[in-house]
N, C-alpha and C positions, 0 to 999 in steps of 0.2 A: 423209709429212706427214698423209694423210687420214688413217689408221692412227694418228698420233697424236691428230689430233684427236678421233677416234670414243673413243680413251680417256679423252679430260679428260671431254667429254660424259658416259660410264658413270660415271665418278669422283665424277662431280657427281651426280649421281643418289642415294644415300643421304643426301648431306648435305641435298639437299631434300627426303626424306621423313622426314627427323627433324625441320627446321626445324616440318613441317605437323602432326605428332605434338605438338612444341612446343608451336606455337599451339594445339591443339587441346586439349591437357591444360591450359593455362591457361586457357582462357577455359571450361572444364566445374569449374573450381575457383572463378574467379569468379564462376556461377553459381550453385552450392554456398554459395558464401560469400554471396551477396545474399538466398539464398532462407531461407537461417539468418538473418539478419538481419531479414527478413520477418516470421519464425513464433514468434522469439523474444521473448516480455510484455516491453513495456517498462517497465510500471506497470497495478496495477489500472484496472479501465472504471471510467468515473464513473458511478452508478448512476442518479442523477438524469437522467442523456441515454439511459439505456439501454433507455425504450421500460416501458409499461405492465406486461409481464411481466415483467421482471427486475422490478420493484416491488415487485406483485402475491408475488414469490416471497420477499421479504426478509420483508415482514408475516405472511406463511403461517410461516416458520420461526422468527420471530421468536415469535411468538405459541406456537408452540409451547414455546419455548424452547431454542432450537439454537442461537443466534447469541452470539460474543463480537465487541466492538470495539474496538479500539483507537484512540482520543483523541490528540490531540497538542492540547498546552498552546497557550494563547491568546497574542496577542502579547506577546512580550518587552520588558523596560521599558528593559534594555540594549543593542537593538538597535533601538530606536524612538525620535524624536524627541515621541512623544505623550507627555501627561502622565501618572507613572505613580501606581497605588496605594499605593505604599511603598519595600518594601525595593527597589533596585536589582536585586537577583535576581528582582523578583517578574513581575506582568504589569501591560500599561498599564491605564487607564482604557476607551478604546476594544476593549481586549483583555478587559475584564471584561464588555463590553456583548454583544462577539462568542457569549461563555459560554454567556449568560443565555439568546440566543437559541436555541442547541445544543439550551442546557438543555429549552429547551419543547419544539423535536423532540423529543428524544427520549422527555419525556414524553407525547407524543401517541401515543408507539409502545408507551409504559408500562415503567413500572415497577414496578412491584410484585413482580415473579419475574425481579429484576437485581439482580444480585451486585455492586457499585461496590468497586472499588480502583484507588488513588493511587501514584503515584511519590512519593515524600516530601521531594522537591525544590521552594521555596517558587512556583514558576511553576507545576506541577503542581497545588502544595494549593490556591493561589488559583484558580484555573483551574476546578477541582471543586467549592471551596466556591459559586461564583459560577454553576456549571452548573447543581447537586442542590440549591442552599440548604442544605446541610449538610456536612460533613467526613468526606468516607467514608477507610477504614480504609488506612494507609501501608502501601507493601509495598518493600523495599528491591528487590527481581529488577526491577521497574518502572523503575530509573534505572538500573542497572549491564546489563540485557539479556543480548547476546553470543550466544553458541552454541546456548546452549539457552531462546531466548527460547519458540521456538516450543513442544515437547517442556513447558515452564513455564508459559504459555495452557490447555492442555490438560487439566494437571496441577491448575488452578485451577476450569475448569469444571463445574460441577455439573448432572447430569443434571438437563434437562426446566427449567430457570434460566438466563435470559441473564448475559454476564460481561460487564461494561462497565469500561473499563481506560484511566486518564489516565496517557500516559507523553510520551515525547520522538520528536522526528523520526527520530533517529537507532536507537531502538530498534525505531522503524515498520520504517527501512530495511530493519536486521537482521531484522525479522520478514519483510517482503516478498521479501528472500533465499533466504531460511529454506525459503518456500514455491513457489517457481517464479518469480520475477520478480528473476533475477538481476542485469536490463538494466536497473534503475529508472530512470526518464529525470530526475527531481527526487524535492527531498523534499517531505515532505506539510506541504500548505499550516498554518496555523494555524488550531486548532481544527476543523480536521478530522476526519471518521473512514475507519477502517477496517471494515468490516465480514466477516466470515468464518463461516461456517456448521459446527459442529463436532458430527457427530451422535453415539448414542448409542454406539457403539464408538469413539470416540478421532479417528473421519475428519474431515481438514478440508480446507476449501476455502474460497479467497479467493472474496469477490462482489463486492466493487467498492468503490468511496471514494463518500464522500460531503463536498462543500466546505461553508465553514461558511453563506453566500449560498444554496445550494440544498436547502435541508430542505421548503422549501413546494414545489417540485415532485416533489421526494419523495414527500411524503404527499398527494398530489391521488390517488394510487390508493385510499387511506384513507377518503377522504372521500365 
């Protein structure tokens, strides 16, 4: 009987050093997997929160002429109970005032050495006519996006010229994919920007969003 006993005891002895191997290998995978979840961009920094120096660095490249951004159209007239400016497809009232605002940011950041192109979709054009007070030039890649949204940004920037680019949420995404923020956590607010830094060899880099509400703490570095 001891003899037998002594053997279930030995018996049992592997099956609990695999049980602890088990445990062991799971939980170094769940840790794996929280720490990837950690590291991985959920969505651009908001630039506006991001402290003097990120600021300071958007204006310095800016000014140079390094920066493109992408825009997303102002509120939708069919997804809002505001009253709209027109066609059903276009943007509200309230969404033309949002623009108008943009619009002065961005003018205080200048334009004069910015390249403005539209999506040719009528919430796009209103959206620009009401940012720039003018009707900058349609560009069909602007609504259709997809694969080569990014590789197509690049393709449009002109050395030592800002490229300033009203398109759709969706084509944001794609671009935010595109570039390392495969995890987006939403999409980008209305009239929002993106901002990205593309220097003179082709290299780019995302800098951060800007909401439509935060351009005056934006530019307090400016100032």
């Amino acid at each position: 009987m001891g003899e037998k006993n002594l053997g279930n005891s030995v018996s049992r002895k592997p099956s609990s050093c695999l049980s602890k191997k088990v445990v062991t290998m799971g939980a170094l995978t769940l840790a794996v997997l929280a720490t990837c979840f950690v590291l991985w961009p959920k969505s651009p920094a908001n630039l506006a929160h991001e402290g003097a120096q990120a600021r300071a660095q958007l204006l310095q490249l800016w000014s140079a002429g390094e920066i493109a951004v992408l825009l997303r159209h102002a509120e939708r007239c069919d997804r809002s109970s505001n009253p709209c400016l027109g066609p059903t497809d276009g943007i509200t009232r309230v969404g033309s005032e949002a623009a108008a605002g943009v619009g002065q940011g961005l003018a205080r950041l200048g334009l004069t050495q910015a390249d403005i192109l539209t999506s040719p979709v009528t919430r796009t054009v209103q959206t620009a006519h009401y940012m720039f007070n003018s009707d900058p030039r349609t560009q069909e890649w602007l609504a259709t996006c997809g694969t080569t949204l990014r590789n197509d940004v690049v393709a449009h920037k002109v050395a030592h010229r800002n490229l300033v680019l009203m398109t759709h949420s969706g084509c944001i995404a794609d671009f935010e994919k595109q570039t390392g923020f495969k995890h987006s956590a939403k999409d980008a607010e209305y009239a929002s920007a993106l901002f990205v830094h593309i220097d003179g060899h082709g290299q780019l880099k995302v800098l951060g969003i800007v909401n439509a509400e935060d351009w005056n703490t934006l530019l307090e570095e400016k100032n």
